[in-house]
MARBA-78133 format. One record per residue (C-alpha): residue number from 1; y, z, x. Coordinates in pm, 1 decimal. Example, Ala and Ser with C-alpha at 12.3 -4.5 7.8 and 13.67 -1.06 7.14 Angstrom:
# MARBA-78133
nr:1, y:-450.0, z:780.0, x:1230.0
nr:2, y:-106.0, z:714.0, x:1367.0
***
This chain:
# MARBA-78133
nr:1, y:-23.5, z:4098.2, x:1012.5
nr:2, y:-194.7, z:4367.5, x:1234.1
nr:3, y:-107.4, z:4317.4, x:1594.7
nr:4, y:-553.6, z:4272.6, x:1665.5
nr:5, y:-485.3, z:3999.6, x:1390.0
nr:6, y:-190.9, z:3884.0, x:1540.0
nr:7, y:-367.2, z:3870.8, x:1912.9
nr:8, y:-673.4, z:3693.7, x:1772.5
nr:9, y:-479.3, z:3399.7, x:1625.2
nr:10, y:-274.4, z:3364.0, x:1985.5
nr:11, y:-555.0, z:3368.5, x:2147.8
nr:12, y:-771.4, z:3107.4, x:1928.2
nr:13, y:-428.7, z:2906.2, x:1945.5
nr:14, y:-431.5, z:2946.5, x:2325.8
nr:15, y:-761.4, z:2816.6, x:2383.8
nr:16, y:-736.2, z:2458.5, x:2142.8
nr:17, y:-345.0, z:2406.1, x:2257.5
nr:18, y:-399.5, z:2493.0, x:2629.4
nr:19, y:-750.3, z:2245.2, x:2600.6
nr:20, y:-546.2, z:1932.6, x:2426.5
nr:21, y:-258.2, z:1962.8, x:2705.3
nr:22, y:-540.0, z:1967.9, x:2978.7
nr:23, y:-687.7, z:1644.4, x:2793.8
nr:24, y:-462.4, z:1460.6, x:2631.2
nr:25, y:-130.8, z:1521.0, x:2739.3
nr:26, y:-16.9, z:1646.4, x:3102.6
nr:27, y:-62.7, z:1283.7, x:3291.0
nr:28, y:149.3, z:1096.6, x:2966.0
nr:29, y:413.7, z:1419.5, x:2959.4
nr:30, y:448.1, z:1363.5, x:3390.2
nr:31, y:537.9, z:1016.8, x:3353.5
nr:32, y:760.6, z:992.3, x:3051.2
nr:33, y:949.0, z:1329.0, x:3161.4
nr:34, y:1101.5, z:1262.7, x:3475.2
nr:35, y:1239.1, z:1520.5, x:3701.1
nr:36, y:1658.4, z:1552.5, x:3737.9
nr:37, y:1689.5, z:1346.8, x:4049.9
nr:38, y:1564.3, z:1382.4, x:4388.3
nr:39, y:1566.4, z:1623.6, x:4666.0
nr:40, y:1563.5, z:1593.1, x:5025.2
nr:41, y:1214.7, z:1711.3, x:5178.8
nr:42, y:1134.6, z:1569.4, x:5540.3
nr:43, y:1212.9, z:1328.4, x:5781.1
nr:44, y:1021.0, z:1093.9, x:5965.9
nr:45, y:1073.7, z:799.8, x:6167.3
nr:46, y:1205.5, z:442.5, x:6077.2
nr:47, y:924.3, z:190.3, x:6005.3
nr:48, y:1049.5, z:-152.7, x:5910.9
nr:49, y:1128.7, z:-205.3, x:5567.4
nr:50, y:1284.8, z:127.0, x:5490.5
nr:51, y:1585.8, z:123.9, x:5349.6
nr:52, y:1875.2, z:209.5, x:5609.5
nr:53, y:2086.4, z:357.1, x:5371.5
nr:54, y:1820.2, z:696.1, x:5387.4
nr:55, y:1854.0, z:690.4, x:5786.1
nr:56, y:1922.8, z:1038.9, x:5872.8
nr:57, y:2217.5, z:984.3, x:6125.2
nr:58, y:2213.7, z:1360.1, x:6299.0
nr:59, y:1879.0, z:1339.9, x:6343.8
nr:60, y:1887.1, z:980.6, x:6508.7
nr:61, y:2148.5, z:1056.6, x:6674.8
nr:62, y:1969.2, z:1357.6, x:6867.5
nr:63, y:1601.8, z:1174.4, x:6964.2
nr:64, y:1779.6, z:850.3, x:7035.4
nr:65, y:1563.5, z:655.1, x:6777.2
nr:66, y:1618.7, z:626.6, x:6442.5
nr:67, y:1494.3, z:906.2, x:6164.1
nr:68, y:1470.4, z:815.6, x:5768.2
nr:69, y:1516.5, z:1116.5, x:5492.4
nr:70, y:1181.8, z:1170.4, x:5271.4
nr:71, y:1283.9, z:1250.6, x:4874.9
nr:72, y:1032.2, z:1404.3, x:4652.1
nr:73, y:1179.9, z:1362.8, x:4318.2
nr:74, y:1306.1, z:1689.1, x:4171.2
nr:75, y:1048.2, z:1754.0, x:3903.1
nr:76, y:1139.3, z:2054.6, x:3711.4
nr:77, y:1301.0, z:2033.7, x:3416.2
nr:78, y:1369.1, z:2275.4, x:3099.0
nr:79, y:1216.7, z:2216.8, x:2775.3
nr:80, y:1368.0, z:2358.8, x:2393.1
nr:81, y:1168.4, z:2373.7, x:2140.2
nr:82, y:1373.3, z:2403.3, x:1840.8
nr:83, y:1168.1, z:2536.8, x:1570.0
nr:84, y:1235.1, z:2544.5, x:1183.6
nr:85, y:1097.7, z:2855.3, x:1057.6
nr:86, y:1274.9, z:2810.4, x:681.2
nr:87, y:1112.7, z:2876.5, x:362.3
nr:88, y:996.2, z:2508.0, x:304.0
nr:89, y:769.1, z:2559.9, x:591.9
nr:90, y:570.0, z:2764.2, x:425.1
nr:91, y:421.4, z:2484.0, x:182.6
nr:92, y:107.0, z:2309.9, x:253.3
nr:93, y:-162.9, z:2157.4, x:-2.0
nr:94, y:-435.7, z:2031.9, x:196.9
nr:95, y:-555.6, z:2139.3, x:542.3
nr:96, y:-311.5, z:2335.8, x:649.6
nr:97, y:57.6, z:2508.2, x:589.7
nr:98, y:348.1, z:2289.7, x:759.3
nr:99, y:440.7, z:2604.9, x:953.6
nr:100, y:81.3, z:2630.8, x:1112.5
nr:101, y:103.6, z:2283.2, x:1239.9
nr:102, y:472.2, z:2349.8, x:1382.4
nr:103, y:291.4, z:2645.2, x:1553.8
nr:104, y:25.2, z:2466.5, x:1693.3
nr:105, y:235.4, z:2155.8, x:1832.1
nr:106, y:479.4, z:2358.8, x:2016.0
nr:107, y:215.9, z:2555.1, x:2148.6
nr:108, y:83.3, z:2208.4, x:2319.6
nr:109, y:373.3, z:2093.7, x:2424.7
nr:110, y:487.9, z:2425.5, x:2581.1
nr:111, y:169.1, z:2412.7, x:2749.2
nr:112, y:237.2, z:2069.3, x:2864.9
nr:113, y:579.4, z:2182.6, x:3033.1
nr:114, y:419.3, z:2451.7, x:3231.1
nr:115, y:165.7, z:2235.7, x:3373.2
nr:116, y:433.3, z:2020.4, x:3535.3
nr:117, y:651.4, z:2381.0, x:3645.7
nr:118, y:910.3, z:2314.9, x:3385.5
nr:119, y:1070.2, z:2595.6, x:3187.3
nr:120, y:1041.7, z:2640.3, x:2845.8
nr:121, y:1244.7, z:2779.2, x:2627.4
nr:122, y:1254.3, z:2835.4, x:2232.1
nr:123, y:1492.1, z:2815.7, x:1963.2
nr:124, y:1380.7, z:3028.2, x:1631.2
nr:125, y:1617.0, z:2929.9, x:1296.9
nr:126, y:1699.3, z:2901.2, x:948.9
nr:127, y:2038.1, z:2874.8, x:823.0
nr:128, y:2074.9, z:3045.9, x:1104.3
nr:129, y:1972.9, z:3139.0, x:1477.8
nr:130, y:1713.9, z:3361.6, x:1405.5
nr:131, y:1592.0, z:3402.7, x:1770.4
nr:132, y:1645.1, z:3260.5, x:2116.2
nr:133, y:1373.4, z:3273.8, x:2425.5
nr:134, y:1561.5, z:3179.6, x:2693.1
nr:135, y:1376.0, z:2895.5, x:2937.5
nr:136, y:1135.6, z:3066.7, x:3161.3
nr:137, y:847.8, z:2964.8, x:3346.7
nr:138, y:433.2, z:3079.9, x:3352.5
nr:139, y:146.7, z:3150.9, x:3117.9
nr:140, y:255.2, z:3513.3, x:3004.8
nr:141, y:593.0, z:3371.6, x:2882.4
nr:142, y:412.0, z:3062.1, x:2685.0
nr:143, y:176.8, z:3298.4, x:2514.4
nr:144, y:447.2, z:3580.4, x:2429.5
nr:145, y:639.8, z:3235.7, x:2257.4
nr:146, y:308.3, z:3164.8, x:2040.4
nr:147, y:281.3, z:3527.7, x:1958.2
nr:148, y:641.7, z:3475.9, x:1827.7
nr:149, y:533.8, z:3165.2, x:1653.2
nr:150, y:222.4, z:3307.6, x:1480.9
nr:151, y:438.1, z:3660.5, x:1384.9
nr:152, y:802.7, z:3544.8, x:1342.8
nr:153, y:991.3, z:3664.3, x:1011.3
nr:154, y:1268.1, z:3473.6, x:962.3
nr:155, y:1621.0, z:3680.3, x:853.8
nr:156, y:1661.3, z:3371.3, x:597.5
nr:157, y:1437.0, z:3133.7, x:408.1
nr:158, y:1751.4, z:2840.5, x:409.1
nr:159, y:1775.2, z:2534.1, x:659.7
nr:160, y:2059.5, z:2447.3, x:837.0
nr:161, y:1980.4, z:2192.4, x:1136.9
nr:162, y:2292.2, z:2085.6, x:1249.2
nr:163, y:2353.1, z:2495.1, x:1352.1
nr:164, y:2065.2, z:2481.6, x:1534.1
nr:165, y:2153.0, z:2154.7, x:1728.0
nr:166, y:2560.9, z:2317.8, x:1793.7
nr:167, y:2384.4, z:2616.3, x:1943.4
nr:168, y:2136.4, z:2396.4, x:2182.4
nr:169, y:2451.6, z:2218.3, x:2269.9
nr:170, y:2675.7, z:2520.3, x:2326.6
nr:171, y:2366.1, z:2768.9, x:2517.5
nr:172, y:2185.1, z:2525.9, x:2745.2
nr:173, y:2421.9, z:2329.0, x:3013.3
nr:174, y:2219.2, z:2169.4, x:3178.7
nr:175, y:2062.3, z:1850.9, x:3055.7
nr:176, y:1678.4, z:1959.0, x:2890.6
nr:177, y:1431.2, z:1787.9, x:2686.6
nr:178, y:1502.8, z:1919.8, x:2345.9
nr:179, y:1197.7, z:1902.8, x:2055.0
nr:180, y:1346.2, z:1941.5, x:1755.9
nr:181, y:1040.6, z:2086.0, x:1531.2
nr:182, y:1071.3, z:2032.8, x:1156.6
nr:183, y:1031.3, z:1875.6, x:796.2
nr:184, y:1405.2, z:1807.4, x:810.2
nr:185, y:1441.4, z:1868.7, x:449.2
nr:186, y:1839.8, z:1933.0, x:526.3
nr:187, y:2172.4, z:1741.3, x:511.5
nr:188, y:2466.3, z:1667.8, x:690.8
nr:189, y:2284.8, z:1681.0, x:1019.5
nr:190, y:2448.3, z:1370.0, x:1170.5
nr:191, y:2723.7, z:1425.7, x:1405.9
nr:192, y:2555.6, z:1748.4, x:1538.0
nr:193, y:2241.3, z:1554.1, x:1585.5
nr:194, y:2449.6, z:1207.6, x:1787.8
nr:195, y:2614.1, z:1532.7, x:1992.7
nr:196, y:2292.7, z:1729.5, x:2104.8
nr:197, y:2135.8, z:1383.9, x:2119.6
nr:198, y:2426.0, z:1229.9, x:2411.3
nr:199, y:2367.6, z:1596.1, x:2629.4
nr:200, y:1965.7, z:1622.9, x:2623.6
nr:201, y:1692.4, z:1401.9, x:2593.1
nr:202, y:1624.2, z:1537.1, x:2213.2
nr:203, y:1287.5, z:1422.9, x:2015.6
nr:204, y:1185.9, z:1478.3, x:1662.9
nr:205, y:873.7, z:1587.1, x:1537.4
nr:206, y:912.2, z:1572.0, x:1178.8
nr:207, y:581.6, z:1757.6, x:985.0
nr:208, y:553.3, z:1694.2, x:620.1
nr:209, y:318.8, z:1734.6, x:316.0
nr:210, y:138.2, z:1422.3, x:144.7
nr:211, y:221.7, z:1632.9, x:-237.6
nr:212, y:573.1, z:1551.7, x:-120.9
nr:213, y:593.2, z:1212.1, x:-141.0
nr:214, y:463.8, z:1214.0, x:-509.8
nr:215, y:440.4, z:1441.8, x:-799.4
nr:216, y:86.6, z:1468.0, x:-941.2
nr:217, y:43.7, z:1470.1, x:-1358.5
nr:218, y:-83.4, z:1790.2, x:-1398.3
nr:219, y:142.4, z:1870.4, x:-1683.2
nr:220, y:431.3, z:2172.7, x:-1716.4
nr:221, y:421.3, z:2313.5, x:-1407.6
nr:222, y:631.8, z:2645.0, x:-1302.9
nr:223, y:801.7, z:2525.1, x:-965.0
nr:224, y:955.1, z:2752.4, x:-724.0
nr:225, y:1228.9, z:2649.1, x:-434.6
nr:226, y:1105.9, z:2791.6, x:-134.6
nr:227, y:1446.6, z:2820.0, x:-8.1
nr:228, y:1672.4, z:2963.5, x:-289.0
nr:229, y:1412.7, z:3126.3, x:-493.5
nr:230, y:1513.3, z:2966.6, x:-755.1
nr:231, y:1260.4, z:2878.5, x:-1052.0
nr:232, y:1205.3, z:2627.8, x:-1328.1
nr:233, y:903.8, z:2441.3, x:-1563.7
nr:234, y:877.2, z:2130.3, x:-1459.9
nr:235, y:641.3, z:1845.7, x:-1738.7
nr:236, y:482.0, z:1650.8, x:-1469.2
nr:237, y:320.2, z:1416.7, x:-1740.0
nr:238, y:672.7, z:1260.2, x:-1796.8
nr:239, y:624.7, z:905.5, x:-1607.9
nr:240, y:1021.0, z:893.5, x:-1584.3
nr:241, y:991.7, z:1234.5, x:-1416.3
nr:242, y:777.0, z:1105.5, x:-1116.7
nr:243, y:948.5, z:811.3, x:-1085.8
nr:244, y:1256.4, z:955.6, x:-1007.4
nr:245, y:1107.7, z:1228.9, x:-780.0
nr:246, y:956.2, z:966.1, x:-599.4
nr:247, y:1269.7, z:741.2, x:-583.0
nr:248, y:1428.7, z:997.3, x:-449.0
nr:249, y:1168.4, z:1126.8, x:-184.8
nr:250, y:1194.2, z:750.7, x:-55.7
nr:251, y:1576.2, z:715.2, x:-23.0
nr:252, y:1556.3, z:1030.5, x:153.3
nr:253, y:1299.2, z:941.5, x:400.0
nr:254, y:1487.8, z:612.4, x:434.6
nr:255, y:1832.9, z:747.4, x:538.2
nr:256, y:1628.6, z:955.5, x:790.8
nr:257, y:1478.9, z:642.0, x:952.6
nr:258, y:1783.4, z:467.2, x:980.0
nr:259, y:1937.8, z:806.5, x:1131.2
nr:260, y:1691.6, z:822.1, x:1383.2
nr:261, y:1721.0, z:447.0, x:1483.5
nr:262, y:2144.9, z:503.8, x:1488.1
nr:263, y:2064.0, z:759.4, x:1751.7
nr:264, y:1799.2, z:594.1, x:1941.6
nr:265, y:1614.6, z:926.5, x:1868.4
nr:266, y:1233.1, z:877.0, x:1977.8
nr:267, y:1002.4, z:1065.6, x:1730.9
nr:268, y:700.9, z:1138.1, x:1591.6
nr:269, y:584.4, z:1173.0, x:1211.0
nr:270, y:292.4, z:1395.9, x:1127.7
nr:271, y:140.9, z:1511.5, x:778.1
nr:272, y:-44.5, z:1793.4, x:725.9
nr:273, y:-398.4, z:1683.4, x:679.4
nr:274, y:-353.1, z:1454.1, x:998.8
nr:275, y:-469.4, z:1512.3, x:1333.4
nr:276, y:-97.6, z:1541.2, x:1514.2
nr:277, y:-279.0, z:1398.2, x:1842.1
nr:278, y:-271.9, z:1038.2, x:1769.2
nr:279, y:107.8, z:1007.5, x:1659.8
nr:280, y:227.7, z:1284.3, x:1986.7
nr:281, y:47.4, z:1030.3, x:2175.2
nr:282, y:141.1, z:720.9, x:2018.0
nr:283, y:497.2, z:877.9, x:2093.4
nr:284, y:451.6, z:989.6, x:2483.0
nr:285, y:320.8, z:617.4, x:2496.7
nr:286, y:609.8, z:407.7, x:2361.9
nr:287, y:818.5, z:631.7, x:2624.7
nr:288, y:591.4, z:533.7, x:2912.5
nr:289, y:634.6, z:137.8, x:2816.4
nr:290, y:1008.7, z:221.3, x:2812.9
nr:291, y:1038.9, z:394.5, x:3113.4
***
């Protein structure tokens, strides 16, 4: 892609993202992501009712009359996005490519974090790390991680999640709210998953095709695995065919469910030819009746 190419797709991703955060999403991303704790900004004098425990003894001690300590609560906070940038990504049958949608929700939510002076920061990979933008703050740094998003050429085309999750784990100390972007077609995710999970505050957003769930009939069909590369003719007319495809499409989206419950995960599931407001919202929202 030519870098005037390149610019103009930033810059028409800027302008929805950056207008859905402003709308949609800052006041519902303020109060679901609270800050670390809370720091020590003032003091003032005692009224009745404050708690004594925040009376601000040096202070009293000096005017003769008691002094309380004012907390604002600490608000900023770092935010990963980890992205999956594999070669399943790259499939999409109605409105738009799984990849594009990634894109475009990371770009909100990064958008999002800098509203409320949090850092972002972004995790690129594959099998692999294929990239790390370490958390930073301010609009230069969000739109230099789109450009990545729009541009980035991934090393490998294979998924491995649970490297991705050991890296999050192992690179950021300090507790962060962790997005972990993909269609999480992978396995053996679990125990790196329940670790990352126990450290940050770590949310799925799981984007998938509707021609996923189901094979059409459409007859032989040459299929090609995104991933490997690897190629074969498939006879979609064969009922027994789709059956099975779909049988297994559902036991694989069940043990996925049941994973995310185990872990107490909160996430949200998006498709393709879907607006992803509604179900980012519908998530932010069942966090705000928790919290």
């Amino acid at each position: 892609m030519e870098t005037s190419e390149i610019l103009k797709k930033v810059r028409k991703i800027e302008i929805k993202t950056r207008g859905l955060s402003n709308q949609l999403f800052s006041g519902h991303y303020h109060s679901v992501f609270k800050g670390r704790g809370m720091a020590f900004s003032e003091v003032r004098e005692y009224q009745y009712g404050d708690d004594i425990r925040t009376i601000d003894w040096n202070v009293t001690a000096r005017f003769n009359h008691p002094f309380v300590k004012i907390f604002d609560e600490e608000r900023e906070l770092t935010v990963m996005l980890l992205v999956d940038v594999s070669g399943s990504n790259e499939f999409g049958t109605q409105k738009q490519l799984k990849e594009e949608m990634i894109t475009e929700i990371a770009a909100v939510l990064a958008f999002s974090a800098i509203q409320n002076n949090d850092k972002v920061g972004v995790i690129f990979f594959s099998d692999r790390i294929e990239k790390f933008i370490p958390p930073k703050k301010g609009t230069s740094h969000i739109l230099r991680i789109i450009r990545e998003l729009v541009d980035f050429k991934p090393q490998s085309r294979q998924t491995d999640i649970a490297e991705a999750l050991r890296f999050l784990t192992n690179a950021i100390k300090k507790r962060s709210i962790a997005f972990l972007l993909s269609d999480f077609m992978d396995e053996e995710f679990e125990d790196a998953l329940k670790i990352a999970n126990k450290k940050h505050d770590l949310i799925a957003v799981r984007v998938y095709d509707g021609r996923e769930m189901d094979l059409p009939d459409i007859g032989l069909v040459h299929f090609s695995d995104a991933e490997t590369g690897k190629s074969s003719w498939v006879d979609t007319s064969s009922k027994r065919l789709r059956k099975s495809y779909n049988d297994y499409y559902k036991k694989t989206e069940q043990s996925l469910q049941n994973l995310f419950i185990k872990t107490g995960m909160d996430v949200a599931i998006i498709r393709t030819d879907q607006d992803y407001t509604k179900p980012l919202l519908n998530m932010f929202k069942k966090r705000e009746a928790r919290y």
